[in-house]
C-alpha positions as CSV (number, residue, x, y, z in Angstrom):
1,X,-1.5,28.2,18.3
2,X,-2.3,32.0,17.5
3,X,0.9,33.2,16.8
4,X,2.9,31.4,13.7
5,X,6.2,33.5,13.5
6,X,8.2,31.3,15.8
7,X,7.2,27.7,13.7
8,X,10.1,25.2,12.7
9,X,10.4,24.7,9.5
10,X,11.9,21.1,9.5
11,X,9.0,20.1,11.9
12,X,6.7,22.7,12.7
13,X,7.0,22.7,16.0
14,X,6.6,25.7,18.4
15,X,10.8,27.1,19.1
16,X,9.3,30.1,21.5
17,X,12.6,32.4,21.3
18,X,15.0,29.5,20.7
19,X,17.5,29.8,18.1
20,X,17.8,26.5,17.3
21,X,14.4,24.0,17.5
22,X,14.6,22.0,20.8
23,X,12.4,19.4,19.1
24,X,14.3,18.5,15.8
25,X,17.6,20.6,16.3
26,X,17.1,22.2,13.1
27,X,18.6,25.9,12.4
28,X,16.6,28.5,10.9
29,X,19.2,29.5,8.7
30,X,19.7,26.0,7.0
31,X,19.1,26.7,3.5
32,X,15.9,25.9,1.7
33,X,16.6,23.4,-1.2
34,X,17.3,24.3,-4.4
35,X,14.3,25.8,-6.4
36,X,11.6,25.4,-3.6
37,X,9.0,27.8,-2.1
38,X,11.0,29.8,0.8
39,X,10.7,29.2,4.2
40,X,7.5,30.8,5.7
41,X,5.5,30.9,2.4
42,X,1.7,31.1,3.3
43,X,-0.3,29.4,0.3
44,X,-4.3,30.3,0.2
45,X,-4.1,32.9,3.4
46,X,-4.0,29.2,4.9
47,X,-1.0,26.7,4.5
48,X,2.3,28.1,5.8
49,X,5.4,26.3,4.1
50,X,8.2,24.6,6.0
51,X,11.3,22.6,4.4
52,X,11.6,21.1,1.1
53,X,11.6,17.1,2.3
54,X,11.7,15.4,-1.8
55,X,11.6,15.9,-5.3
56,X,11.1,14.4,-8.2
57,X,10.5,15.2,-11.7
58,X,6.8,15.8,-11.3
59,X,7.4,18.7,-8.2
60,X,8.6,19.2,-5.1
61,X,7.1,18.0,-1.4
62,X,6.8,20.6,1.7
63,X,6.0,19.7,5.4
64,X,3.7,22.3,6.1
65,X,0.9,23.9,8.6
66,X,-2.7,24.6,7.9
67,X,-3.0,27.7,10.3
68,X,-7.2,27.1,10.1
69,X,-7.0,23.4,11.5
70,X,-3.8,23.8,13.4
71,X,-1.9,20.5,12.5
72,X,0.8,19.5,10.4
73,X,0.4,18.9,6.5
74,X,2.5,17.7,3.4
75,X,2.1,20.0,0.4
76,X,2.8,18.7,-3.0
77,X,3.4,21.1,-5.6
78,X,3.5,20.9,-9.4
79,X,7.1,21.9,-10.2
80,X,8.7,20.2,-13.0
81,X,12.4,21.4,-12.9
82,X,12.9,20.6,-16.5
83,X,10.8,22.3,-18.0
84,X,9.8,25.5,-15.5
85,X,11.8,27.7,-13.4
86,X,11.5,29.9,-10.1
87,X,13.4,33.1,-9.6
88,X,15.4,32.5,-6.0
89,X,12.9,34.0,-3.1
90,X,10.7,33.6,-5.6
91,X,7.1,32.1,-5.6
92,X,5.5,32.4,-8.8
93,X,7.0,30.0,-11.7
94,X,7.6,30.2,-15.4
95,X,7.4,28.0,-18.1
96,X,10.2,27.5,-19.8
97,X,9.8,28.7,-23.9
98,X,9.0,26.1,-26.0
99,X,7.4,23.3,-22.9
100,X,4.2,25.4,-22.6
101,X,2.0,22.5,-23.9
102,X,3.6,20.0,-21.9
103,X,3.6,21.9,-18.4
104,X,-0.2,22.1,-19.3
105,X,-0.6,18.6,-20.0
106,X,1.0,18.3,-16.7
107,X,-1.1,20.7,-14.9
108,X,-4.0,19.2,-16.2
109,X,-3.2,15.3,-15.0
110,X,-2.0,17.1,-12.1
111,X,-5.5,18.3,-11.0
112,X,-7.2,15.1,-12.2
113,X,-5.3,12.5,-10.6
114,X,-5.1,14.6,-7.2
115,X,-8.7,14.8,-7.5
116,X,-9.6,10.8,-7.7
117,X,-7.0,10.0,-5.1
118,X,-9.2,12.7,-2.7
119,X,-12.5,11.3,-3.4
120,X,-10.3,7.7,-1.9
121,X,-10.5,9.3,1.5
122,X,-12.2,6.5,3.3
123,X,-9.3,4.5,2.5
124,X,-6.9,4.5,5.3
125,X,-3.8,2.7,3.9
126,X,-3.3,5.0,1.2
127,X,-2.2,8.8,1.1
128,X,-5.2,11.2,2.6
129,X,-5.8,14.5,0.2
130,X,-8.0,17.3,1.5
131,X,-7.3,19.9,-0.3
132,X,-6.8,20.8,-4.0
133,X,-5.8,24.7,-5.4
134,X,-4.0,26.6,-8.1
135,X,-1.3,29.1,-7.3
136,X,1.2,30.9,-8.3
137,X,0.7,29.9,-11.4
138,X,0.8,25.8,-10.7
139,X,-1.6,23.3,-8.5
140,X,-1.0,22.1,-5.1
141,X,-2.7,19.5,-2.6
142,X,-2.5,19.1,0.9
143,X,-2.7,15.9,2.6
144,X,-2.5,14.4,6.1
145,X,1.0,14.8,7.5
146,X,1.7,11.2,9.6
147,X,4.9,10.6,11.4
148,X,6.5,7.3,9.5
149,X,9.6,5.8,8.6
150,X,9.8,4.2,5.2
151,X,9.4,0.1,4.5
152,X,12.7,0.3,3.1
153,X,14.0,1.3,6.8
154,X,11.7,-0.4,8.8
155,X,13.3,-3.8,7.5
156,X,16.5,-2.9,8.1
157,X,16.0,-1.7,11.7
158,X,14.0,-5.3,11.9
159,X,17.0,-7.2,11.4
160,X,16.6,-7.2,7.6
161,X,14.2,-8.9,6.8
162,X,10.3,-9.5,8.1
163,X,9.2,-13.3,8.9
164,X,5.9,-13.9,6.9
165,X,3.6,-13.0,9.9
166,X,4.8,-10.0,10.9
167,X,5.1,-8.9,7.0
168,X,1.1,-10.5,6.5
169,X,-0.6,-7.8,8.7
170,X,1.3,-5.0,7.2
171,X,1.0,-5.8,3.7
172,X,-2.7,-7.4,3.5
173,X,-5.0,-4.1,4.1
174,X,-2.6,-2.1,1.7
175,X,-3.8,-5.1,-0.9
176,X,-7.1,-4.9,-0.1
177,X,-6.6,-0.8,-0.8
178,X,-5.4,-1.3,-3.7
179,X,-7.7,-3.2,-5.2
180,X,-10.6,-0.6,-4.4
181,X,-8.6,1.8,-5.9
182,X,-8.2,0.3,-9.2
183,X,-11.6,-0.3,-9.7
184,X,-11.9,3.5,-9.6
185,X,-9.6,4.0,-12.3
186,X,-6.9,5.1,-10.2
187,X,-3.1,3.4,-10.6
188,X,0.0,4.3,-8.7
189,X,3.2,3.0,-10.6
190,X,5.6,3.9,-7.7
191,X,4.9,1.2,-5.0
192,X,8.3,0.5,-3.4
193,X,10.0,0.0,0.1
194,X,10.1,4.3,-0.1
195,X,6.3,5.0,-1.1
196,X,5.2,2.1,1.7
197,X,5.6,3.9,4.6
198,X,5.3,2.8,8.4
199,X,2.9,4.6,10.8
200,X,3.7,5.1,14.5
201,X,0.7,2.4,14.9
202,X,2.6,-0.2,13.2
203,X,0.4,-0.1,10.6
204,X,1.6,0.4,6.4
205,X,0.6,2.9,4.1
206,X,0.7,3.9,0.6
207,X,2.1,7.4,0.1
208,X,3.9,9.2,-3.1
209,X,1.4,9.3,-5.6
210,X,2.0,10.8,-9.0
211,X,1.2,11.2,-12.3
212,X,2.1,8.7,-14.8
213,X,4.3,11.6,-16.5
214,X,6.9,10.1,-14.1
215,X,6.0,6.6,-14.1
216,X,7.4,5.6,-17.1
217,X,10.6,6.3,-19.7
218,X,8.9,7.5,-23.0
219,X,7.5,10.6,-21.4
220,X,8.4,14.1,-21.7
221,X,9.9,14.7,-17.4
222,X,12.6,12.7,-16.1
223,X,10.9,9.0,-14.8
224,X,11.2,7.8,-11.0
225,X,11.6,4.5,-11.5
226,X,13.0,2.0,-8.4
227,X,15.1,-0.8,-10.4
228,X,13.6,-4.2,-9.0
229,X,10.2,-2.3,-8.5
230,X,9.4,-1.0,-11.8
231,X,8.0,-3.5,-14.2
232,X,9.2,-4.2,-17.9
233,X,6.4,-2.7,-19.7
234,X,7.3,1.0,-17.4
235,X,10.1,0.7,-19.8
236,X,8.5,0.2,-23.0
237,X,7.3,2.7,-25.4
238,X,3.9,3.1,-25.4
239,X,2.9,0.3,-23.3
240,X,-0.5,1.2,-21.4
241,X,0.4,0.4,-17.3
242,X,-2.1,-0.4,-15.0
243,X,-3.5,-2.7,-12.3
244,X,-0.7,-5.8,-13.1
245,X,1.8,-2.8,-13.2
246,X,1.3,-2.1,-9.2
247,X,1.0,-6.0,-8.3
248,X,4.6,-6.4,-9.9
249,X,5.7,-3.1,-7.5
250,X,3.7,-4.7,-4.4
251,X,5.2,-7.7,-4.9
252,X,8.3,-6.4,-5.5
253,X,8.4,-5.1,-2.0
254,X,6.7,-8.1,-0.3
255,X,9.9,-9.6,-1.7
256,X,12.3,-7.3,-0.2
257,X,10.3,-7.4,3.5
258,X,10.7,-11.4,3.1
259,X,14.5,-11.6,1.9
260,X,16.2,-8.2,2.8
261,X,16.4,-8.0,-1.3
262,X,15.0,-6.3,-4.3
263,X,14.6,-8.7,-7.2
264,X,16.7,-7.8,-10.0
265,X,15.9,-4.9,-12.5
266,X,13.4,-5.7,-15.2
267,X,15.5,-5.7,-18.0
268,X,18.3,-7.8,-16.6
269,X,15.4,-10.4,-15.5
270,X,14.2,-10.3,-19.9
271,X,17.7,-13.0,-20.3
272,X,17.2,-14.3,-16.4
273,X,13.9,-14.9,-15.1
274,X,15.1,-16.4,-12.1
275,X,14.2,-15.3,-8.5
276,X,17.2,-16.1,-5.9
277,X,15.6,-16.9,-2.8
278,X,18.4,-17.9,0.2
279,X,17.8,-21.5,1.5
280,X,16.9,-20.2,5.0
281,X,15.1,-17.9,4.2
282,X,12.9,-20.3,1.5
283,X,12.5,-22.7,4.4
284,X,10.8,-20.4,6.4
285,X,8.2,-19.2,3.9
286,X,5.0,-21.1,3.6
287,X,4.8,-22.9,-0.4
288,X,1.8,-20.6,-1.1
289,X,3.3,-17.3,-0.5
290,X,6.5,-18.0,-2.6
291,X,4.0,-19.2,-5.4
292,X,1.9,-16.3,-5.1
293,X,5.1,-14.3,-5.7
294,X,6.4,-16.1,-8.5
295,X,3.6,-15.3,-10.2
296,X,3.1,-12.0,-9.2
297,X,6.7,-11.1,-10.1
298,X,6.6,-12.4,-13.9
299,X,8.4,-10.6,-16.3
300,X,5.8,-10.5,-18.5
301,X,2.7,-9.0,-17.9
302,X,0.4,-11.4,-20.1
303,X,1.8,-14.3,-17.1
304,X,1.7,-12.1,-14.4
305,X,-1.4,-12.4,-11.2
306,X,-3.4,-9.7,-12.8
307,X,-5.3,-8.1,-9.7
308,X,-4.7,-7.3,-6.5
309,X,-8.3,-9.7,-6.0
310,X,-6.2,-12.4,-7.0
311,X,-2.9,-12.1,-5.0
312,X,-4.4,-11.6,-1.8
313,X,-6.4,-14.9,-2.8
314,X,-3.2,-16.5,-3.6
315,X,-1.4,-15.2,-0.4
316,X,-4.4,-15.9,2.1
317,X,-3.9,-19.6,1.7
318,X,-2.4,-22.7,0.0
319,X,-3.6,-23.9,-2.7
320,X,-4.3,-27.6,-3.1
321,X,-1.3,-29.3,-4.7
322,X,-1.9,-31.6,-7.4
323,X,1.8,-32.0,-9.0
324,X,5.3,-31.7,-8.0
325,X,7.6,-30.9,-10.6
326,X,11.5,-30.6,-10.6
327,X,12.7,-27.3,-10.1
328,X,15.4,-27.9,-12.8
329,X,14.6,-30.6,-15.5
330,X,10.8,-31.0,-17.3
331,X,8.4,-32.9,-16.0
332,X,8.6,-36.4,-17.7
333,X,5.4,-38.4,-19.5
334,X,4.8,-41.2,-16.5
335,X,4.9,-44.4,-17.9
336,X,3.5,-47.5,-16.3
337,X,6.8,-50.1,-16.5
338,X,6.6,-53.5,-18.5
339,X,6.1,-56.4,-16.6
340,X,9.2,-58.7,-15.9
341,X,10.0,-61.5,-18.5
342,X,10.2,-65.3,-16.4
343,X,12.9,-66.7,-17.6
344,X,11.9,-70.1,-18.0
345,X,15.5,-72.0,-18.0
346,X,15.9,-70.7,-14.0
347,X,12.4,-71.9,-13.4
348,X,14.2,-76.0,-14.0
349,X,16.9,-75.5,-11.6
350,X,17.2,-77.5,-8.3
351,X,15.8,-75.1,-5.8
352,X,18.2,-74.1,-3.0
353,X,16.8,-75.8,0.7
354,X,15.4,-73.6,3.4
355,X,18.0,-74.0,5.9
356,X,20.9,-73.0,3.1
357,X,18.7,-69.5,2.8
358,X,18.7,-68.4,6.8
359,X,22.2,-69.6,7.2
360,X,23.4,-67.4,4.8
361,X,20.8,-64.8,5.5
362,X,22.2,-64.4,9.1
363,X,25.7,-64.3,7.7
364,X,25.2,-61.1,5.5
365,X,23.3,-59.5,8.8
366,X,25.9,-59.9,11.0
367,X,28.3,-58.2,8.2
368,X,25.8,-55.6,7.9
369,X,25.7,-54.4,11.4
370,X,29.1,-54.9,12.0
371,X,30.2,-52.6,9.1
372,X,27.8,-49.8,10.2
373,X,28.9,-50.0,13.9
374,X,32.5,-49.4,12.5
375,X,31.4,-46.5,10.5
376,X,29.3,-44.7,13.5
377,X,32.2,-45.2,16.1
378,X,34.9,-44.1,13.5
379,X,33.0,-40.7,12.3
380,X,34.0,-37.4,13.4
381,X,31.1,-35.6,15.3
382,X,29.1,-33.5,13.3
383,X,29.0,-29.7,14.0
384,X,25.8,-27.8,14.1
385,X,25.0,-25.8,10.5
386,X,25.5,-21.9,10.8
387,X,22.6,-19.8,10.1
388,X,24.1,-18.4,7.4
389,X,23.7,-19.8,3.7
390,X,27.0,-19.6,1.5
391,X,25.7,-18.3,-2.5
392,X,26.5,-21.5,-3.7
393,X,24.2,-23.2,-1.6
394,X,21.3,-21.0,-2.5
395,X,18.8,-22.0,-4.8
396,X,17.1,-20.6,-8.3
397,X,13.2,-19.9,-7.7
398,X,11.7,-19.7,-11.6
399,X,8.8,-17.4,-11.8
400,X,7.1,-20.0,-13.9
401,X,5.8,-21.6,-10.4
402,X,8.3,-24.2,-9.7
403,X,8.6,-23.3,-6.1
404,X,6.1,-25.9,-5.7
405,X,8.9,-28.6,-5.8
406,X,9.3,-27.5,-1.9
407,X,5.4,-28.0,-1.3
408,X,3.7,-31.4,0.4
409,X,0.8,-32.8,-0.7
410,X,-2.0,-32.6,1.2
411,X,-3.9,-35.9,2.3
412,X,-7.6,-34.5,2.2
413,X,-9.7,-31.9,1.8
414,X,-10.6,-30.5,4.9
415,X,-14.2,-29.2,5.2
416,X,-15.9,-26.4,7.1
417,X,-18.8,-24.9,8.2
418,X,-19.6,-21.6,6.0
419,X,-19.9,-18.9,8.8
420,X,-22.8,-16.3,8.8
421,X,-21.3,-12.7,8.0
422,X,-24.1,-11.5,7.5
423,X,-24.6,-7.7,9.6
424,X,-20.5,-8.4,10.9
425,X,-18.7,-4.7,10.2
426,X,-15.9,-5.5,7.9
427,X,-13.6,-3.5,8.9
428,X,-13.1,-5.6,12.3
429,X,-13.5,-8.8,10.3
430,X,-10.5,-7.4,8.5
431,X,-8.4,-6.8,11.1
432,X,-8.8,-10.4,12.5
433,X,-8.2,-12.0,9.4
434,X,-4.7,-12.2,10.1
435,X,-5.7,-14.6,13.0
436,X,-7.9,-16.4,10.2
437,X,-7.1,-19.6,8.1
438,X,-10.2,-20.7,7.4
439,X,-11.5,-19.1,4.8
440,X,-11.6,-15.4,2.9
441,X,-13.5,-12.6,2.6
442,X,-13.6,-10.6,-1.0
443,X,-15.8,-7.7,-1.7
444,X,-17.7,-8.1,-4.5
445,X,-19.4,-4.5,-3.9
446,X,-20.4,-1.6,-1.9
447,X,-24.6,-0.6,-1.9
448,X,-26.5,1.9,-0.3
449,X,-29.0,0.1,2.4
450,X,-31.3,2.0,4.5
451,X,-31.6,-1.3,7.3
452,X,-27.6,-2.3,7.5
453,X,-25.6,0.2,9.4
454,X,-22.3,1.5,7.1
455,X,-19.5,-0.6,6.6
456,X,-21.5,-4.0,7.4
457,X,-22.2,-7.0,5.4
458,X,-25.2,-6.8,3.2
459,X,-25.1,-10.2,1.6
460,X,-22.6,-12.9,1.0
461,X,-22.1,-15.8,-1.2
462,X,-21.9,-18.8,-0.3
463,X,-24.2,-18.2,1.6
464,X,-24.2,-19.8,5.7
465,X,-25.5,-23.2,7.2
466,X,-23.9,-25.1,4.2
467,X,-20.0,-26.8,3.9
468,X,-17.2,-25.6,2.1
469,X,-13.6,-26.3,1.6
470,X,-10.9,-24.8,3.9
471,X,-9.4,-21.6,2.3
472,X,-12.1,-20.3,-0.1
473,X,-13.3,-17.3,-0.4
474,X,-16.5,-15.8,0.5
475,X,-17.7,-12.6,-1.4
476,X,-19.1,-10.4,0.2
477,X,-21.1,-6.7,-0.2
478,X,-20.8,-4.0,2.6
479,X,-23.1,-1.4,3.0
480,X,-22.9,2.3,2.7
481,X,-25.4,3.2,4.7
482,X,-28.1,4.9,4.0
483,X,-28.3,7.0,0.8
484,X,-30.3,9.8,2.3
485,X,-28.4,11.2,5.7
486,X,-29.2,14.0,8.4
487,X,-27.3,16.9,8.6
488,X,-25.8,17.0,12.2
489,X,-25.8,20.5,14.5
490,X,-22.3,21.6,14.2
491,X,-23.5,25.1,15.7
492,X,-21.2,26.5,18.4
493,X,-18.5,23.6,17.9
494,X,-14.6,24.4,16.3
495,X,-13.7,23.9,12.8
496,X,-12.0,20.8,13.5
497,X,-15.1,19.0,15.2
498,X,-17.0,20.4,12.8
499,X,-15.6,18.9,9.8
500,X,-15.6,15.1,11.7
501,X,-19.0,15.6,12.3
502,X,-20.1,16.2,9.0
503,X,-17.6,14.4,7.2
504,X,-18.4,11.3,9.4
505,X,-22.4,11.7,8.1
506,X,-20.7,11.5,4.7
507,X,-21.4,14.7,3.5
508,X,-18.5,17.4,1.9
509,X,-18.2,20.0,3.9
510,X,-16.7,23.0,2.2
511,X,-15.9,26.1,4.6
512,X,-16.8,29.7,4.7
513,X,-16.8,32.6,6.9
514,X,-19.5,35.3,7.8
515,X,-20.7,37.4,10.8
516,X,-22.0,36.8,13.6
517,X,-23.3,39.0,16.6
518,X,-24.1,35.6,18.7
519,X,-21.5,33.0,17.8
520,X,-17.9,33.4,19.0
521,X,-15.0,34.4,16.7
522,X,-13.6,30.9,15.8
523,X,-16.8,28.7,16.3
524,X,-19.3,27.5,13.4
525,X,-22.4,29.5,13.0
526,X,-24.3,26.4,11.2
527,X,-24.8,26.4,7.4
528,X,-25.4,28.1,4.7
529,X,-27.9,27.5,2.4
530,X,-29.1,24.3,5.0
531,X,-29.9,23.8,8.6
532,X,-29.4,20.9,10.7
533,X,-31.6,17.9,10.6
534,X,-32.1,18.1,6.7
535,X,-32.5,15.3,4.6
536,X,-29.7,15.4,2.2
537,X,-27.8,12.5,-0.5
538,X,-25.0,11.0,0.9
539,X,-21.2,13.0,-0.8
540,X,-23.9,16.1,-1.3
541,X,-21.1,19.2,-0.8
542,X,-22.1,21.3,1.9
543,X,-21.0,25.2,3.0
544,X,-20.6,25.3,6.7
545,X,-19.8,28.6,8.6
546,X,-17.6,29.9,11.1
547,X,-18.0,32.9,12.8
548,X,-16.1,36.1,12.3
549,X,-17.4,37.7,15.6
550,X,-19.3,40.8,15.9
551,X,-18.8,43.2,12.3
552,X,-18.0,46.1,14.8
553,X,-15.8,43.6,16.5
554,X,-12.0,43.6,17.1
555,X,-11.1,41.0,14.9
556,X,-10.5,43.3,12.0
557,X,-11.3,45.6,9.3
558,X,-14.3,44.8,7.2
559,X,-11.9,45.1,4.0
560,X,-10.0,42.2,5.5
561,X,-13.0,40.0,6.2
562,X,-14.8,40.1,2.9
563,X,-11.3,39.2,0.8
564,X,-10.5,36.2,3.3
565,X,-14.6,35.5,2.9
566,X,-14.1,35.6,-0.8
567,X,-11.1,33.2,-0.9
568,X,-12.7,30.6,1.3
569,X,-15.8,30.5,-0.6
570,X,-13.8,29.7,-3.8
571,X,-14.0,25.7,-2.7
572,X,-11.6,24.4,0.4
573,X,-12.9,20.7,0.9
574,X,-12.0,19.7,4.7
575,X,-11.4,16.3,4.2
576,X,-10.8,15.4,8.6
């Protein structure tokens, strides 16, 4: 698209000399909301801004367009309304007196949190950032725009509720996510039927990521907590929240996906641990899933699963049974019971003869069967059970793990063959796991290897041609390719297949513009500073080049080129 003056802003889409957007229906002269960027603000000579689509009270989110890669964006900009301001058709922003320290604080997380989410990027079930910059006078990220619908709607256009496998597909690679991302320090503190979001592929994501500022209630900008999400320590002062934080808020919205319901807010559930499960629905789910979320869903974050390692493992299969407790009273001490007293006065009596016995023996049968015949013929005929469970007939799940009152004992241990992984990519052993009860696969780590291709299996452990029990786990670690990769030719190619192909060699590319008296306006020159086919470390942050045309050519002033030259060079990082 060369021209951008007749964009949507609701959806970015091309109106041509409509009045009204034929795509989305929306108006031009709807009004921006309160306090945001206006309509048609271009950020970095780069990102034009469309409509204000949320807020919170860390900033405010923008569908955009990045006119350089031509596709739709979300912008998130820093824009705490409590404590800064914006003059309306405004841009710039200014502390309020007095909150100067805190907006820098904020700034500051700002900056650093965007930043470890972005160097996430080869995650795909979690927000995608490419792009990090201060202006007018706050920080802003752009990320991936994807066309979804929320978890929260999803489930309710699905009947409300999910059955366990269609919920297991959706929720499983978001778990395996998250676990990578909190071993790089990273926690989100949001998760919730409105930051899981639904791709048009059917598959889930993780979006709305934000700094902790927001995450909790002893902070300094109002908190965004979802009651029945958020757990109890969010709400206490000076409790550190991390990786058990964001199992509870997973769980959380497993819960709703299964039921159609939130569980109750934290700090009712301090008095009431309970979880109320409907009887339908409880019959449907398998014992180890509704133990995995009892325990996932403590109150207490001491009790609760404390990785995202460990609920998948608790959610991928059932664990062997070994008791059976009453959900209501205590288990009771088993007690072997005395053995009878003889009493030795009957043992004297006259014993009874044999014929007396099966007289009277067929006597009380024939009373039997006659009695029950009378009550079949005489009972009204029973009516088939509604779907529907009255409240009174549903039970109390306690979070301490009696669900397992519902589970059956198995007979045996069932043993397998340990299958060789060993070179398999992961990623397609991932997406067939949902197809796969017979064991798991963790990853234990991610190497460089210069003989296994990237994103297959190094090692594993156990290790194959032995037995194991049905349901384990086998660790595994993937490779990350080589360490040392080849730059690829990107001469003569657009900006957009550019960035793939050095992104996909695991490289950084970072763009910039020059001259060029043999490459077309538009098209990258090569690099700078490198050419292709040099050796370089994998993540090593390269400068490619795209062509300005001709100096003496018609694409502009030289003034116009060496100021749009010296604001690309300050650092865009195309993250494809």
């Amino acid at each position: 698209m060369d021209s951008f003056e007749h964009l949507c802003m609701n959806c970015m889409a091309d109106m041509g000399d409509s009045t009204v957007c034929p795509v989305c229906g929306f108006h031009p002269e709807e009004p921006q909301m309160a306090g945001a960027l206006p309509y048609g603000t271009v950020l970095q000579d780069r990102y034009i801004v469309g409509r204000a689509r949320r807020c919170n009270g860390e900033g405010i989110s923008y569908i955009g367009y990045d006119k350089k890669l031509q596709l739709r964006i979300e912008l998130r900009e820093l824009f705490p309304q409590t404590i800064c301001e914006r003059a309306e058709n405004k841009t710039d922003i200014r502390v309020l007196g007095g909150s100067e320290i805190v907006f820098n604080e904020c700034l500051s997380k700002f900056l650093s949190y965007s930043r470890d989410v972005a160097h996430l990027r080869e995650l795909s079930a979690i927000e995608q950032i490419y792009d990090i910059f201060e202006e007018n006078h706050t920080v802003y990220r752009a990320a991936e725009w994807s066309e979804c619908i929320t978890l929260r709607h999803f489930v309710e256009r699905s009947g409300g509720s999910l059955s366990w496998n269609d919920a297991r597909p959706l929720f499983m690679p978001v778990i395996n996510a998250l676990g990578i991302v909190h071993s790089a320090g990273v926690s989100h503190l949001g998760i919730s039927p409105d930051t899981l979001v639904i791709l048009m592929d059917g598959k889930m994501k993780l979006s709305g990521f934000c700094i902790d500022t927001v995450r909790r209630v002893d902070a300094d900008l109002p908190p965004e907590l979802v009651p029945g999400c958020a757990a109890i320590e969010q709400y206490v002062t000076d409790y550190v929240s991390g990786e058990t934080t964001d199992v509870y808020g997973l769980a959380a919205s497993l819960f709703f996906a299964l039921t159609g319901e939130l569980p109750p807010d934290a700090l009712k559930r301090r008095s009431d641990t309970r979880l109320l499960v409907p009887a339908a629905t409880l019959r449907l789910l398998p014992q180890y899933v509704v133990s995995a979320l009892a325990h996932a869903l403590q109150v207490s974050p001491d009790k609760r699963t404390p990785t995202f390692e460990r609920l998948r493992d608790e959610l991928s299969a059932a664990p062997t049974v070994t008791a059976v407790m009453d959900p209501v009273r205590p288990q009771e001490e088993y007690r072997e019971p005395d053995p009878p007293v003889r009493d030795r006065r009957q043992e004297r009596r006259p014993r009874v003869p044999g014929f007396v016995w099966v007289i009277c023996s067929f006597l009380v049968a024939l009373v039997i069967f006659g009695a029950a015949g009378f009550a079949l013929l005489s009972r009204p005929q029973a009516t088939e059970e509604p779907s529907g469970v009255s409240s009174s007939s549903v039970p109390a799940v306690e979070t301490a793990g009696t669900p397992e009152s519902q589970a059956t004992p198995e007979d045996a241990v069932r043993m397998i063959e340990i299958p060789d992984l060993l070179g398999d990519n992961y990623d397609d052993l991932m997406e067939s796991s949902s197809e796969n009860t017979e064991y798991r696969i963790l990853v234990s780590d991610k190497q460089f290897d210069d003989t296994v291709p990237e994103g297959h299996i190094i090692s594993q452990d156990p290790m194959p041609g032995g037995r194991m029990e049905e349901g384990s786990a086998i660790t595994v670690i993937v490779s990350l390719g080589a360490r040392t990769r080849t730059l690829p030719d990107i001469t003569g190619l657009d900006l957009t297949d550019a960035s793939r192909s050095v992104t996909a060699e695991g490289f950084l590319p970072v763009l910039e513009e020059d001259y060029s008296d043999t490459v077309p306006e538009g098209f990258m020159i090569g690099y700078r500073d490198h050419e292709a086919g040099d050796e370089l470390d994998y993540g090593t942050q390269v400068t490619i080049l795209r062509s300005l045309g001709p100096e003496t050519g018609e694409s502009g002033s030289s003034t116009e080129f060496s100021e749009e030259s010296s604001q690309t060079s300050q650092g865009n990082f195309l993250f494809p």
